[in-house]
Residue, then its C-alpha position, 0 to 999 in steps of 0.5 A: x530455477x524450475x518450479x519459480x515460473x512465476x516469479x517473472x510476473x513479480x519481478x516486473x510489479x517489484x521493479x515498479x515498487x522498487x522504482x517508486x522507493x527511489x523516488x522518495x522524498x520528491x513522491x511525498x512531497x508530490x503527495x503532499x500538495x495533492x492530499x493538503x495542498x491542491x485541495x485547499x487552492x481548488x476549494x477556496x482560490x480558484x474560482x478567481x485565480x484561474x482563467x479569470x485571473x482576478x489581480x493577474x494572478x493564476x494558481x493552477x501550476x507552478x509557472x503561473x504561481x512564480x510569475x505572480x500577479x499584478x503584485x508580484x510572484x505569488x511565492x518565494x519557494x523556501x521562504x514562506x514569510x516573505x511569500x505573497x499567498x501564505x501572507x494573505x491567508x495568514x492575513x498579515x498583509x497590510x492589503x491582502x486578506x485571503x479568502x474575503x469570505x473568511x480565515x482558512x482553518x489553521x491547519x490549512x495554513x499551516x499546511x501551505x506554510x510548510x508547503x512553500x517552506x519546503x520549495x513549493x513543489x508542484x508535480x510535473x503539469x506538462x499534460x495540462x490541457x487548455x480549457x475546451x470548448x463548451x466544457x468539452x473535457x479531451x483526453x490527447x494521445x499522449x494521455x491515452x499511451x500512459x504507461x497503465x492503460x496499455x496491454x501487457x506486451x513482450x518488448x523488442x531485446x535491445x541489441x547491445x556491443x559487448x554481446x560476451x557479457x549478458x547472460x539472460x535477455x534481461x541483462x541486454x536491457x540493462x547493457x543497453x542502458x549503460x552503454x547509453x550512457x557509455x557506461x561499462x559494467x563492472x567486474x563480476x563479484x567473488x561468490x561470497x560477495x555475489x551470496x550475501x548481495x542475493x541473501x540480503x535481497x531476497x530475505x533480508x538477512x545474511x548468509x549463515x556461516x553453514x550457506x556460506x561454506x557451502x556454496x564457496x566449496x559447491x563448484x557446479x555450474x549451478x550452484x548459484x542457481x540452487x542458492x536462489x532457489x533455496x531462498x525463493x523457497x524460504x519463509x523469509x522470502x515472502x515476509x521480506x518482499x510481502x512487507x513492501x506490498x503491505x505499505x503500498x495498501x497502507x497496511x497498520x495494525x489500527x486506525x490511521x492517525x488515531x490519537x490513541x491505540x486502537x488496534x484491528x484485533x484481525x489485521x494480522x490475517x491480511x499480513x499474513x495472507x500477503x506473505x503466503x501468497x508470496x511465498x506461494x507464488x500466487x499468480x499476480x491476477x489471481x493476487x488481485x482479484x483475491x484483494x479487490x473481490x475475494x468474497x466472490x472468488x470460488x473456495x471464498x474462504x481461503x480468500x477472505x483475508x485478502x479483503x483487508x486491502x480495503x477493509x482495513x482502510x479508512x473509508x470509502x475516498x480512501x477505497x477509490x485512492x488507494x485503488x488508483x494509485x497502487x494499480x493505475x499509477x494514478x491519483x484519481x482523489x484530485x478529480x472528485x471535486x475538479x478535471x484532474x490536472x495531468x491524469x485524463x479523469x474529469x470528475x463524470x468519470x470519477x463520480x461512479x468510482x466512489x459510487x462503487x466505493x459506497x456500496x460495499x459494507x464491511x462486515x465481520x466474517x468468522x475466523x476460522x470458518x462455521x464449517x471448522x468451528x461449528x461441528x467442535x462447538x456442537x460436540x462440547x455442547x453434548x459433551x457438556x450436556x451428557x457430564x450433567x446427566x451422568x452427575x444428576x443421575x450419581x446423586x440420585x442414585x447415591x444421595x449421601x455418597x459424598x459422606x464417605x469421602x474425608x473432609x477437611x479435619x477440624x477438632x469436632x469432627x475427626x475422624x470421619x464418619x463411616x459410611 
């Protein structure tokens, strides 16, 4: 599959995206504590609810909010109307009345409700470190060796039993996982089922009758390798894989959230942009650098559109979010008011991040550049210029020259005069 070099460098960013699809509903349900949940316990529970443990009670990980207080476990996870806590934000509760200083907004509260209601789910907080001495915030070794701050290295091939059945390395890692598990690999699949798995795959769409009945009658060992090819080479390609990068950068088409239709007239660029640079097969630094600071990139104008990675979110706590996350594998929103409970970022490292987040403005660039437009605008303008010369200079010199031409007839004025 010559000429598709790159291609490993996209394999391995689409396995991770792959991996994370899987991961599904325990992901937005991860998302949602920390984007609706976590925030609302910091700001209004924890100043009493931690290491004070005002009534016995902690609120800063799951174990501690089961085993509750001196009044019992502070949740029942799917049941909020028997839980503790949304009884004492909703302020039903014959005793408890929380926060004292004040009713959450409504939307809050409902947020917690269906945050226990949906079992109350608490990301893994094995990490969690004890609080330090004199405010000293430590990173251990075990957050050093996450798997985003190491470098890129070519790991050791796994060796495997059944060494007639890899055909690349990358199938060794696979056997050596199944054979893990004592697992076997199942039978080879017939050509026509192996054609239409990599069509749907690669482009997502099936094989047409014409691909079909041709690869079913090319018997040359490389006619699997061909296919490939020939789909890495298509259009669809880069619009099939483009598409699950554009929802990592929460690509839309307008304003997040917005109660009506507010539409980004540009947007598409980035979209297509995106789909390009796959169907280009664009080195995956230079697919960063381009999105983060193509303005600043050499040949800047085949790079602006990449700038909508952050030009068509929301603002600035978005820019910093959407940054950790898609390219660290980490949520740094939750160390803007506190020390992250599991990632190593206490709020003094990531204060400069939304420092650098603010200072860049969204402006709005030409589209196609000055250089291509410019040049066509000002030819129309001598163009336009030298028809109304040329329409001055008739008329003078043939003032009632558009008497010689036949008018509408009407009953007192047909025929026309002569001229």
């Amino acid at each position: 599959m010559s000429g598709h070099g790159g291609m490993l460098r996209w394999s391995v960013v689409w396995l991770c995206a792959l991996a994370a699809r899987a991961a599904g509903p325990a992901t937005s349900a991860a998302d949602f504590f920390e984007m609706r949940v976590r925030p609302v316990l910091a700001k209004n529970c924890y100043a009493c609810h931690t290491a004070s443990r005002m009534g016995g009670l902690q609120l800063d990980s799951r174990q501690h909010l089961l085993a509750g207080g001196n009044d019992g476990p502070a949740v029942v996870p799917g049941d909020p109307d028997k839980s503790l806590l949304i009884q004492a934000v909703r302020r039903t509760h014959e005793r408890f009345k929380m926060p004292p200083q004040g009713p959450l907004p409504e939307k809050e509260v409902s947020d917690l409700a269906a945050w226990v209601k949906a079992g109350a789910v608490w990301p893994d907080s094995g990490n969690v470190l004890p609080p330090a001495k004199n405010s000293e915030y430590v990173i251990t070794p075990a957050q050093r060796a996450f798997w985003s701050f190491q470098p890129v290295r070519k790991p050791e091939v796994p060796e495997v039993r059944h060494k007639d059945w890899p055909q690349t390395e990358i199938d060794r890692f696979i056997l050596a996982k199944l054979e893990e598990q004592g697992l076997t690999p199942v039978r080879p699949a017939d050509k026509r089922v192996l054609l239409r798995r990599a069509t749907f795959d690669l482009t997502g769409l099936p094989p047409t009758p014409e691909e079909a009945d041709a690869f079913l009658s090319d018997q040359s060992p490389g006619a699997f390798a061909k296919v490939v090819d020939r789909l890495l080479a298509s259009p669809h390609y880069g619009e099939r894989w483009g598409r699950y990068w554009l929802d990592l950068a929460r690509y839309a088409d307008g304003d997040l959230g917005a109660s009506k239709d507010t539409p980004f007239p540009n947007s598409f660029r980035y979209r297509d942009w995106v789909v390009e640079a796959f169907n280009q097969d664009l080195p995956y630094d230079q697919f960063v650098k381009a999105q983060i600071a193509g303005d600043l990139l050499p040949g800047r104008e085949k790079w602006l559109p990449a700038l909508g990675f952050y030009a068509l979110g929301p603002g600035d706590d978005d820019r910093v979010d959407v940054t950790g996350q898609v390219f660290l594998g980490l949520t740094v929103g939750c160390a803007r008011c506190h020390d992250h409970k599991y990632d190593p970022i206490p709020p003094r490292t990531s204060t400069p991040c939304w420092a650098s987040s603010a200072a860049p403005k969204s402006t709005k660039s030409p589209w196609p550049p000055t250089t291509r437009w410019l040049p066509i605008r000002r030819s129309k303008k001598k163009s336009t210029a030298s028809k109304t010369k040329s329409t001055t200079f008739r008329r003078r010199r043939a003032p009632n020259s558009a008497n010689c031409w036949p008018r509408r007839p009407r009953a007192t004025s047909w025929p026309p005069g002569k001229c």
